[in-house]
C-alpha positions in Angstrom: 22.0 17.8 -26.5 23.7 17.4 -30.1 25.6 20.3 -29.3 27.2 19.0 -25.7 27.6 15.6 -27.6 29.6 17.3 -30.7 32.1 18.5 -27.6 32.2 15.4 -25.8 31.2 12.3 -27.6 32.9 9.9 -25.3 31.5 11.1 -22.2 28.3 11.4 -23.6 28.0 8.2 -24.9 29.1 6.6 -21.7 26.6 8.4 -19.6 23.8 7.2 -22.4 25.1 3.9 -22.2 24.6 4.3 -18.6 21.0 5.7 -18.4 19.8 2.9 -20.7 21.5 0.3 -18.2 19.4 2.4 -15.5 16.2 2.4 -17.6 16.5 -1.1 -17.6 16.8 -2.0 -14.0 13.9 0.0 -13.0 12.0 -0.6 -15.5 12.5 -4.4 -14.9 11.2 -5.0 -11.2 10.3 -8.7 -11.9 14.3 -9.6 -12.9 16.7 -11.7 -10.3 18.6 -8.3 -9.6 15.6 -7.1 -7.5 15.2 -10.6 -5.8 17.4 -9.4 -3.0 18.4 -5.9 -1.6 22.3 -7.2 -1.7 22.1 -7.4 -5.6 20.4 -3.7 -5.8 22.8 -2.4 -3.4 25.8 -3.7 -6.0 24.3 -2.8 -8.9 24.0 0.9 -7.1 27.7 0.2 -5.9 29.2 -0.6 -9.6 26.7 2.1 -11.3 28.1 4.5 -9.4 31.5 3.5 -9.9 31.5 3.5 -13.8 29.8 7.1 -13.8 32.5 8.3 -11.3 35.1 6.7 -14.0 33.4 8.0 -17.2 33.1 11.5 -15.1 37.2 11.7 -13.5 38.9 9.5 -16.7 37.2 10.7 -20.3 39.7 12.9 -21.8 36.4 15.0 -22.8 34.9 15.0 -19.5 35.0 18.2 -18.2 36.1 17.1 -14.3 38.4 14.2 -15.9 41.3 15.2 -13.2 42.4 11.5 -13.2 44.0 12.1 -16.4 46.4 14.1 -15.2 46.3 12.7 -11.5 45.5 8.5 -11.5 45.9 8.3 -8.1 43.4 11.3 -7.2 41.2 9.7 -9.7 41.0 5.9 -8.4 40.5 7.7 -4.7 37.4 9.7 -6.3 35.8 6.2 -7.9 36.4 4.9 -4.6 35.0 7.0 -2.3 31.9 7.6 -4.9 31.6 4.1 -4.8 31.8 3.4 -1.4 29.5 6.6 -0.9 26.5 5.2 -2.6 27.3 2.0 -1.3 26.7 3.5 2.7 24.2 5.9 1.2 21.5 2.2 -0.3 22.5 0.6 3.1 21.1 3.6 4.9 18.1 4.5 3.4 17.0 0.3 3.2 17.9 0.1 6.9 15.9 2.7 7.6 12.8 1.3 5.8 12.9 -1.9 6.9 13.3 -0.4 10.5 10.2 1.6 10.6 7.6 -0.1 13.2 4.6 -0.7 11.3 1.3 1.4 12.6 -1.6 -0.7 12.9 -4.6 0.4 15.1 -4.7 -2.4 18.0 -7.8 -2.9 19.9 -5.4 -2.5 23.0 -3.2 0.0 23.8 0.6 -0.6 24.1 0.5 0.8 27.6 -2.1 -1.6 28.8 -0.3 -4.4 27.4 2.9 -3.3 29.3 0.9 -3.1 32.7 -0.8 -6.5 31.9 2.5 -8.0 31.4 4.6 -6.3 34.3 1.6 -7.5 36.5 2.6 -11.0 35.3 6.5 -10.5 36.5 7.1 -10.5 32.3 10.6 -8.6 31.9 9.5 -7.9 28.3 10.8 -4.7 28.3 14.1 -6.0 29.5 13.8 -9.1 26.3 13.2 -6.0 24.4 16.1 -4.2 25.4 18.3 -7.1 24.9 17.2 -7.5 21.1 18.0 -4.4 20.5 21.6 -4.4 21.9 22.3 -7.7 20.1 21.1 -6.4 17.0 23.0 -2.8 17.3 26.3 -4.9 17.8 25.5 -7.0 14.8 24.5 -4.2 12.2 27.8 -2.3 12.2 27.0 1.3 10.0 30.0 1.5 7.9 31.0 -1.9 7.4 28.9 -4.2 5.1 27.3 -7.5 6.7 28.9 -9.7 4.9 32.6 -8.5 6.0 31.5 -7.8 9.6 30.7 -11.8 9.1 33.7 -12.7 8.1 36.0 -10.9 10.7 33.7 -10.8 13.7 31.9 -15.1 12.9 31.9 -15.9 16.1 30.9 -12.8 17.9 28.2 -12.5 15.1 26.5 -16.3 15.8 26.6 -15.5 19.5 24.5 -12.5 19.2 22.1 -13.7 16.6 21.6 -17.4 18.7 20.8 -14.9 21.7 17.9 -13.1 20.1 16.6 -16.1 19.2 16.7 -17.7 22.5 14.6 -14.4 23.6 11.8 -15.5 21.1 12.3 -19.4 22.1 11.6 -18.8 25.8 9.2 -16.0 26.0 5.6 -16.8 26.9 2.9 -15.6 24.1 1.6 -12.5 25.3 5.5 -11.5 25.8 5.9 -13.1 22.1 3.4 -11.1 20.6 4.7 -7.9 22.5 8.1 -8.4 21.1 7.1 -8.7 17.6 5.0 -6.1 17.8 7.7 -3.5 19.2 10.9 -4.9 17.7 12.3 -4.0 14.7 11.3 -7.3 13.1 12.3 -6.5 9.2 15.8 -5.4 10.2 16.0 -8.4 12.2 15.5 -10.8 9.2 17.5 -8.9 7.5 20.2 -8.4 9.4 20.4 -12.2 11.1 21.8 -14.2 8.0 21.9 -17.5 7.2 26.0 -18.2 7.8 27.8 -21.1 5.5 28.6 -23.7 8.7 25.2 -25.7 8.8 25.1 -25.0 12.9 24.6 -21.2 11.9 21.0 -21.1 9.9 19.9 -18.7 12.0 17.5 -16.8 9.5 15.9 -19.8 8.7 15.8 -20.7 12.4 14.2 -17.3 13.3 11.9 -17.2 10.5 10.6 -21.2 10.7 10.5 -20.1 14.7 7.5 -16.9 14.2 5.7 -18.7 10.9 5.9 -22.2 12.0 6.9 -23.8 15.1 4.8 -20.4 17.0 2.3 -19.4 14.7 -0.5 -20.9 17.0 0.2 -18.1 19.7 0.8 -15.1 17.0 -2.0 -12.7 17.3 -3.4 -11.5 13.9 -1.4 -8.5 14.6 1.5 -9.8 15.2 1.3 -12.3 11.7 0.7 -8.8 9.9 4.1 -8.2 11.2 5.7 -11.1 10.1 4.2 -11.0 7.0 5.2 -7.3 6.4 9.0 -8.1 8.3 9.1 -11.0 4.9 8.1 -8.9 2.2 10.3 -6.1 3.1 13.3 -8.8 3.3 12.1 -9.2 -0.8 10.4 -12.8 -0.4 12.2 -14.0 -3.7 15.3 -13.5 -1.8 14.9 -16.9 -0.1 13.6 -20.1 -1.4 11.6 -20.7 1.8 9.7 -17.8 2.1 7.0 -18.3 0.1 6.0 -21.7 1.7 6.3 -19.4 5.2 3.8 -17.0 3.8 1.6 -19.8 2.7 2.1 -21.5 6.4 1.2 -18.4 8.0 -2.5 -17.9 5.8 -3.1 -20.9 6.3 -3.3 -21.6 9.3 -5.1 -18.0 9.6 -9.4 -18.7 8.9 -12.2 -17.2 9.1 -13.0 -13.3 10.4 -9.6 -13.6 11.6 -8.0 -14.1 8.0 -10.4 -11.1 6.9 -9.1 -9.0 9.7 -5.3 -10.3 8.4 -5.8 -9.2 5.1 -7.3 -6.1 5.7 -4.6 -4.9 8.3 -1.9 -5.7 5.9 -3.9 -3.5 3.2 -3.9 -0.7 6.1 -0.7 -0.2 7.0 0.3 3.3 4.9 2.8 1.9 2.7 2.3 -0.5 -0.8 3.8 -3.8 0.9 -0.1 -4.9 0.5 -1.5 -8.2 0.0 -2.5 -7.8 -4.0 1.2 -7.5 -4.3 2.0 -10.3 -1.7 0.1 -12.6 -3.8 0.5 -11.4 -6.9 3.8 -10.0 -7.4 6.2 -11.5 -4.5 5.2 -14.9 -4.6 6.4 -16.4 -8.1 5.0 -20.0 -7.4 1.6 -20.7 -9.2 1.1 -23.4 -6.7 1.7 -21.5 -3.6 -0.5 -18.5 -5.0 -3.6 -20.8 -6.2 -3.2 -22.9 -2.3 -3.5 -19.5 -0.8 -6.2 -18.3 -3.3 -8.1 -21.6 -2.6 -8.0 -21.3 1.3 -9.4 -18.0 0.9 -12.3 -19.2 -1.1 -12.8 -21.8 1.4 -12.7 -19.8 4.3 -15.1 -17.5 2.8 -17.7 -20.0 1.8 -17.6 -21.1 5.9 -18.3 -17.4 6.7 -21.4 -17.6 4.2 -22.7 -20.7 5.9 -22.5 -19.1 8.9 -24.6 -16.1 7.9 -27.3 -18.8 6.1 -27.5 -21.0 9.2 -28.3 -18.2 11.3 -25.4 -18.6 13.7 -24.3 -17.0 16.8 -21.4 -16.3 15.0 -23.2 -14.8 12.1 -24.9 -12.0 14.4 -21.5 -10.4 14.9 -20.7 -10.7 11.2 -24.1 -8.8 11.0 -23.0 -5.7 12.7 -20.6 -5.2 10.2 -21.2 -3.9 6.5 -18.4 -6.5 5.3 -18.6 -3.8 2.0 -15.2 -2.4 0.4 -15.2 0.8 -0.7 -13.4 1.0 -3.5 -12.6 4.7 -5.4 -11.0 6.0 -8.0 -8.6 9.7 -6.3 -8.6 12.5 -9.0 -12.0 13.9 -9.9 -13.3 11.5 -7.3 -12.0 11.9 -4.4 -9.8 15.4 -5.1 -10.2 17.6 -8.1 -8.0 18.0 -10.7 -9.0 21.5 -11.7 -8.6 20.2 -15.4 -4.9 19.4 -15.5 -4.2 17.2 -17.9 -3.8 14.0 -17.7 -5.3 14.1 -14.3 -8.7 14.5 -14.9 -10.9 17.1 -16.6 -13.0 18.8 -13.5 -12.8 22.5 -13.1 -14.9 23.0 -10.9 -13.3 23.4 -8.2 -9.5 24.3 -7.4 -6.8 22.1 -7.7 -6.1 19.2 -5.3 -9.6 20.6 -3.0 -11.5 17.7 -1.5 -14.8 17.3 -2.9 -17.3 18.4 0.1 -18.8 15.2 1.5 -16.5 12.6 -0.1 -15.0 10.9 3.3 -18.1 11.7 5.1 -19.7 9.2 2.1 -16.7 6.7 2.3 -17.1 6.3 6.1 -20.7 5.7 5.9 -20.5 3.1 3.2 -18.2 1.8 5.3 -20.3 1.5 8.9 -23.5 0.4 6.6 -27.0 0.0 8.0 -25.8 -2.1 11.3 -23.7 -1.9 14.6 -22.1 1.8 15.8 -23.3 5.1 14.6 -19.7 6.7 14.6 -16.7 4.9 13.2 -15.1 3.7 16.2 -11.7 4.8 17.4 -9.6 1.4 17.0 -11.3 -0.1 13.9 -9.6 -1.0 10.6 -11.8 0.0 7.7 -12.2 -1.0 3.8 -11.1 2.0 1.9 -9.3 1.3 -1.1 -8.3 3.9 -4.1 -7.6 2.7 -7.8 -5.5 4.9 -9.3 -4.7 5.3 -13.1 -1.7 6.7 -11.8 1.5 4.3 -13.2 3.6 2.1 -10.6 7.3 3.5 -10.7 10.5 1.7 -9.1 9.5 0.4 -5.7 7.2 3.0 -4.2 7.9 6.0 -5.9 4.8 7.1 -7.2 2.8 5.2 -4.2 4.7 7.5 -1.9 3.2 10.5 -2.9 -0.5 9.3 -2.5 -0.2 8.0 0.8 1.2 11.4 2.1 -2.1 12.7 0.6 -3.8 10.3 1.9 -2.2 10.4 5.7 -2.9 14.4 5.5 -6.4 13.9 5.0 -6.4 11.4 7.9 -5.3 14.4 10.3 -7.6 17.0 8.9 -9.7 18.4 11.2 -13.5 19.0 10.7 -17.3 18.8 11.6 -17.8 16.9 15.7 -14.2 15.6 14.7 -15.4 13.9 11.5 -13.6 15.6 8.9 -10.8 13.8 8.2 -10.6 10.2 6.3 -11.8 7.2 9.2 -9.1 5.2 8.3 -5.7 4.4 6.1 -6.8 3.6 2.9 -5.0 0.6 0.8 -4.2 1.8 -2.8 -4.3 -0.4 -6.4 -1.7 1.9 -9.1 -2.3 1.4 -12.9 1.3 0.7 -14.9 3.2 3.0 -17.5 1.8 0.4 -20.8 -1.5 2.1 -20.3 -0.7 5.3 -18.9 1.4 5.8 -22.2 -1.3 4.7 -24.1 -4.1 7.3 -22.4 -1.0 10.0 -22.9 0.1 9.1 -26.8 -3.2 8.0 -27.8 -5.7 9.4 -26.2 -7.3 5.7 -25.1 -9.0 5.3 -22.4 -9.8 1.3 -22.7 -6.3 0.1 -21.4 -6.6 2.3 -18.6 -10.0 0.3 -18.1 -8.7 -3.2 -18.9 -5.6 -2.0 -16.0 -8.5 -1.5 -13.4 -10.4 -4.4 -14.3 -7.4 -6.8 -13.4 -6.8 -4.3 -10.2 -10.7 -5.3 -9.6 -10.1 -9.1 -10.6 -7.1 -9.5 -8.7 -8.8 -7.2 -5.2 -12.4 -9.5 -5.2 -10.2 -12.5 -5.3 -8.5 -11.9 -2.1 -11.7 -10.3 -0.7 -14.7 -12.6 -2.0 -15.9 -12.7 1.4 -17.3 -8.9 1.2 -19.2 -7.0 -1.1 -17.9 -3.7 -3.3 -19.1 -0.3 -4.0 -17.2 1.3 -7.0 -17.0 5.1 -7.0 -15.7 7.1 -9.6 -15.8 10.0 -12.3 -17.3 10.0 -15.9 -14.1 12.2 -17.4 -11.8 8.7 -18.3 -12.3 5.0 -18.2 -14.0 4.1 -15.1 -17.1 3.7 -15.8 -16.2 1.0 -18.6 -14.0 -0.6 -16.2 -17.3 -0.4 -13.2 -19.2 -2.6 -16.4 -16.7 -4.5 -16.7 -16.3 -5.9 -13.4 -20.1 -6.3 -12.9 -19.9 -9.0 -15.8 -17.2 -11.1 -14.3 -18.5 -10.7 -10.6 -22.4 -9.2 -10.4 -22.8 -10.8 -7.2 -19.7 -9.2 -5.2 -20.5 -5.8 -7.0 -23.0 -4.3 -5.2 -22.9 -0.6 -6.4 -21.5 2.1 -8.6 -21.2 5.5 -7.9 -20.3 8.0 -10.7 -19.1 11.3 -9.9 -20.4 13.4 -13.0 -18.0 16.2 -14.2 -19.3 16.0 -17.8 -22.0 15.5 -19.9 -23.2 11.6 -19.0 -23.5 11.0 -22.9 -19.7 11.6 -22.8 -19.1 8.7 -20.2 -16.4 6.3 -22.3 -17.9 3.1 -22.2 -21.4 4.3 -20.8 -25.0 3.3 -23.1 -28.2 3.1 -20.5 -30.2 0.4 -22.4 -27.3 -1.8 -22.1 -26.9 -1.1 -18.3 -30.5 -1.5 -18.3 -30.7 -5.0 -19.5 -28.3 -6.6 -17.2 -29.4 -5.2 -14.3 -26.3 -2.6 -13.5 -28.2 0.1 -11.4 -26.0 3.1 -11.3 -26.3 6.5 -9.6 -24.5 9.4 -11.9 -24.5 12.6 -8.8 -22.9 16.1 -9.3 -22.3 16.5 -5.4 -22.2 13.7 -2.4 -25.1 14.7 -0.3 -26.5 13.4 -4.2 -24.7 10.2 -3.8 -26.0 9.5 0.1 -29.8 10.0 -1.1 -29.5 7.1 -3.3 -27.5 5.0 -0.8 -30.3 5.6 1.6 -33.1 4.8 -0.4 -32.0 1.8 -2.1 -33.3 -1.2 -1.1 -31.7 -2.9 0.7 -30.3 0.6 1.6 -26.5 1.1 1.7 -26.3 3.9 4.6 -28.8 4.8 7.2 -30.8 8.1 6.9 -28.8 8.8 10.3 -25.6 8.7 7.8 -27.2 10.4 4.9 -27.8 13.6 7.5 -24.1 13.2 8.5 -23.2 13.5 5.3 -25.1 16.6 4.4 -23.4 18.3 7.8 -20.1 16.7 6.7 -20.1 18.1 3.2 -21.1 21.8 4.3 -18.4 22.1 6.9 -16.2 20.7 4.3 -17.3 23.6 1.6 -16.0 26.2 4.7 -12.9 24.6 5.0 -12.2 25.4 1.7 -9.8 28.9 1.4 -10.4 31.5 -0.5 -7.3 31.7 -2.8 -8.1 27.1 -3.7 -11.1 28.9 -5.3 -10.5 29.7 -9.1 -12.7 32.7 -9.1 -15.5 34.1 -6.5 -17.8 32.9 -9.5 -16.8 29.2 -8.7 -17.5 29.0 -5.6 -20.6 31.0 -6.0 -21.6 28.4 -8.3 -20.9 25.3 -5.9 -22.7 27.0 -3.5 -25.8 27.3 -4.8 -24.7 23.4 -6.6 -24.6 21.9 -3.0 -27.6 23.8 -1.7 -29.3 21.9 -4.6 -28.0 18.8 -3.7 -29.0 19.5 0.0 -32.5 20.6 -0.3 -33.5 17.3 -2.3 
C-alpha cells in the first residue's frame, strides 16, 4: 500500500479520506443520516460522486481523463452519480416491496372465495392500488421531482388509494393489506407541502388509528413491518402509531403479534422495534408497561382456572432460545466460530430440530407441529450486527434452507422460521484481540434481558455449547429472571471443567439444574424425565428417529475422515440405548 501511495499520494489520500467517511456511516446506524432512506440514498449519491471526481480529475489517478477532457469528465461524475443514485432507489424499492410471508390460519384462496361470495371486488380494489401506485413510482425519475412536475396528477392518485382503504369493508381491509405492497406504499405516498395533501399521514393515521379495531393480527404485523421498513425515525408520528397499534392489541392476541413479527425471515423484529427504532423513552416504557400488564391478565387467567386458560393450556407458551455454531451446526473448529471437530463443517447436529420442535409442542395439545402454526424458535448469535442486515442475511438463508430440508415422516426440516438476536463488533473484537469471552456473555445477557422483556408472558429454555461464553451468559440470566428461565441445555464439545464461567457448587446452591449432553437423544432424556417434564416420551422417541435419519442424511465427503463418523456412530448409539 506504501508503495501505490509513494506513486499516487493525492488519489490515495482522497480515497482514504473517503473510506473513513464510509466507516463512519456504517458504523454509525443510530445518527440522523439513517433516519430516512432519502438521506442514505444522498449520501450514496454524493459518495459516489467525489470517488468518481478523485478517480477521472487527480493528476495521479491512473483513469484521470478529465484532465485532459473536462467535459468527458463532468459527464463520467454525472452518470456515476446518477448510477448509484437509480442503483439505492432500486434495491430499497425492491425490499420494501417484498410481501411479507407469514403462515395464516387461512389460505389466500379461501379468503378470495369467501369474499367473491360476498360480491367483494377486492381483487379489482387490488388492482386499482397497484395501477395508482405504478403511475406514482416513476423508475428513473426521483419522487421528489416526479412531485414537483406531475403535483396534481400525483395527489390524485395517492387520494384514490386511499379512498380504496376508506370504503372497503374489513375482511376486504384486511385482504388488501395483506396482498398489497404496503411498505412501498408508505413510502412512496408522501406527505406534500399544501396542508390539503398529507396523504402519508392520512394513510398511515387511517390503518393504525381510525381502522385498527377491524385489523386482524396479521394484518397489524403488516403495518407494523410496512413502518419499520419506512425507518420509523423518519417521521415524528410514527412512533406514537406503533404505540397506538400495541396498544390497543392484548392478550394471546398481542403474544401472537409479537411472535409473528419475530417470524417473518428478515431482522425487522420486535427487539429492534422497541429497542432500536423507537428513540422515545416514554413511548418504549408505555409499550413495555402494556406488555407487562397484559401478561399479568394471561396469568390470572391460568390461576382462576378459566375457560380461557384451558386453551392457553394446550400450548407450551416456552421459547426456545439457542445459540447456532456448535449448537445448532458445527463449526468443525474454525476459528472464531466455535471449537467442535467433531463433525464436518456447517453439518446439522443429528436431532437438534427434532429437540427444538418438541420443546416447542411441550407436554400438551397436538402430537405433530401443525401445518399453520407460528412457533418460538429464536437463535443468539455472537455473530456481530453489520450495516442494516448484512450479516443477518446470511443466517436466515441458513436458516430458510433448513426449513426446506427434507427428512424422517416429513419431519426433518426446522418447524418453523426462527427470529434471530446478533451480538455487536465491541465484543466480537474483544473475543478476536483478546481472547474474552465475558463481553460476548454480557452481549447475550442484554439480548436475554431485552427478549424476556417483550416475552414475560412465556417461559425459556436456553441451549447452547460449553466452547465460549454461553454458559456464563445461561447463569447470568437465571439471576436476573429465575422464574422465566426454565431450563438450560449445554451442548458439551469440551471438557465441562473448561466451561468459561461454569463451577457446580455454585449452580448447586441457587438452584440452576443444568443438563451438559454430548448428542440430542441425551438432551430429550432429561427433558422427559424432569419434573414437570419438558417433552413427552412420545417426543423423546421422535427425537431418537429424528436424530438417526439425520446421521444418514449426512454425505460422505461433510465427514472429515471415515474415523469420524465411525466415532459418532457408535457416540449416538450410546446416546440412543440409554
Amino acid at each position: 500500500f506504501l508503495a501505490i501511495f509513494s506513486m499516487a499520494p493525492i488519489c490515495c489520500s482522497c480515497i482514504v479520506s473517503l473510506l473513513y467517511t464510509l466507516y463512519l456511516f456504517i458504523a454509525n446506524e443510530e445518527s440522523g443520516v439513517h433516519h430516512a432512506q432519502e438521506f442514505e440514498n444522498r449520501f450514496w449519491t454524493i459518495f459516489t460522486a467525489l470517488l468518481s471526481t478523485v478517480m477521472f480529475f487527480a493528476k495521479d489517478s491512473p483513469i484521470a481523463f478529465g484532465i485532459w477532457n473536462p467535459s468527458l469528465g463532468f459527464l463520467g461524475v454525472v452518470v456515476a452519480s446518477y448510477g448509484m443514485h437509480i442503483w439505492d432507489r432500486h434495491i430499497h424499492r425492491q425490499e420494501i416491496g417484498r410481501v411479507i410471508g407469514l403462515r395464516r390460519p387461512i389460505s389466500t384462496a379461501q379468503s378470495l372465495v369467501q369474499l367473491k361470495a360476498m360480491g367483494v371486488p377486492v381483487e379489482d380494489q387490488l388492482a386499482q392500488i397497484n395501477s395508482c401506485l405504478a403511475d406514482i413510482d416513476q423508475l428513473l425519475i426521483p419522487s421528489t421531482i416526479n412531485n414537483i412536475i406531475n403535483e396534481r396528477f400525483i395527489l390524485r392518485k395517492e387520494r384514490e388509494i386511499i379512498t380504496i382503504f376508506e370504503e372497503a369493508g374489513s375482511r376486504a381491509l384486511n385482504y388488501i393489506i395483506q396482498h398489497c405492497r404496503l411498505g412501498l406504499l408508505f413510502y412512496k405516498v408522501k406527505d406534500h407541502r399544501n396542508f390539503t395533501g398529507q396523504h402519508r399521514t392520512e394513510l398511515i393515521e387511517l390503518l393504525a388509528v381510525a381502522r385498527i379495531s377491524v385489523l386482524t393480527v396479521v394484518s397489524r404485523v403488516i403495518v407494523l413491518h410496512a413502518l419499520q421498513m419506512m425507518k420509523i425515525p423518519a417521521n415524528i408520528r410514527a412512533e406514537y402509531w406503533v404505540r397506538n397499534i400495541l396498544l390497543n392489541t392484548h392478550q394471546d392476541d398481542l403474544s401472537e403479534l409479537k411472535t409473528l413479527t419475530d417470524s417473518k425471515g428478515d431482522y425487522f423484529c420486535m427487539s429492534k422495534l422497541i429497542y432500536e427504532d423507537i428513540r422515545s423513552e416514554t413511548v418504549r416504557q408505555d409499550i413495555l408497561a402494556h406488555i407487562r400488564k397484559e401478561s399479568a391478565i394471561q396469568q390470572a387467567h391460568m390461576d382462576m382456572n378459566t375457560k380461557k386458560s384451558k386453551l392457553r393450556r394446550k400450548k407450551a407458551w416456552r421459547k426456545v432460545l439457542s445459540d447456532v455454531d456448535d449448537t445448532l451446526t458445527c463449526s468443525a473448529g474454525s476459528y472464531p466460530a466455535g471449537i467442535d471437530k467433531r463433525y464436518g463443517k456447517k453439518v446439522v447436529y443429528p436431532g437438534v430440530l427434532a429437540f427444538y420442535r418438541e420443546l416447542d409442542l411441550g407436554t400438551q395439545g397436538p402430537e405433530e407441529w401443525p401445518e399453520h402454526t407460528v412457533g418460538n424458535l429464536v437463535f443468539l448469535s455472537a455473530r456481530p450486527h453489520l450495516y442494516k442486515d448484512v450479516s443477518e442475511k446470511k443466517n436466515f438463508a441458513k436458516f430458510e434452507k433448513l426449513r426446506s430440508r427434507g427428512g424422517e415422516g416429513g419431519r426433518g426440516n426446522m418447524h418453523t422460521v426462527p427470529s434471530l438476536l446478533a451480538g455487536d463488533l465491541s465484543s466480537g473484537s474483544e473475543y478476536i484481540i483478546n481472547n474474552d469471552f465475558e463481553p460476548l456473555a454480557v452481549k447475550k445477557l442484554e439480548n436475554f434481558k431485552r427478549y424476556i422483556s417483550i416475552y414475560p408472558e412465556f417461559k425459556h429454555v436456553f441451549i447452547c455449547d460449553n466452547g465460549q461464553g454461553d454458559v456464563r451468559a445461561g447463569e447470568l440470566t437465571f439471576d436476573l429472571h429465575p422464574k422465566n428461565f426454565e431450563a438450560i441445555y449445554v451442548h458439551v464439545v469440551q471438557d465441562r471443567l473448561k466451561t468459561y464461567g461454569y463451577e457446580a457448587e455454585r449452580w448447586r446452591k441457587k438452584g440452576m439444574k443444568a443438563c451438559f449432553f454430548t448428542t440430542y437423544p441425551d438432551a430429550a432424556l432429561d427433558a422427559a424425565t424432569r419434573k414437570p417434564p419438558l417433552i413427552r416420551v412420545s417426543g423423546l422417541r421422535r427425537v431418537c428417529q429424528d436424530a438417526v435419519a439425520d446421521f444418514y442424511m449426512i454425505q460422505t465427503k461433510e465427514w472429515p475422515s471415515l474415523k469420524h463418523k465411525v466415532d459418532r456412530r457408535n457416540e449416538l448409539n450410546q446416546g440412543l440405548w440409554r
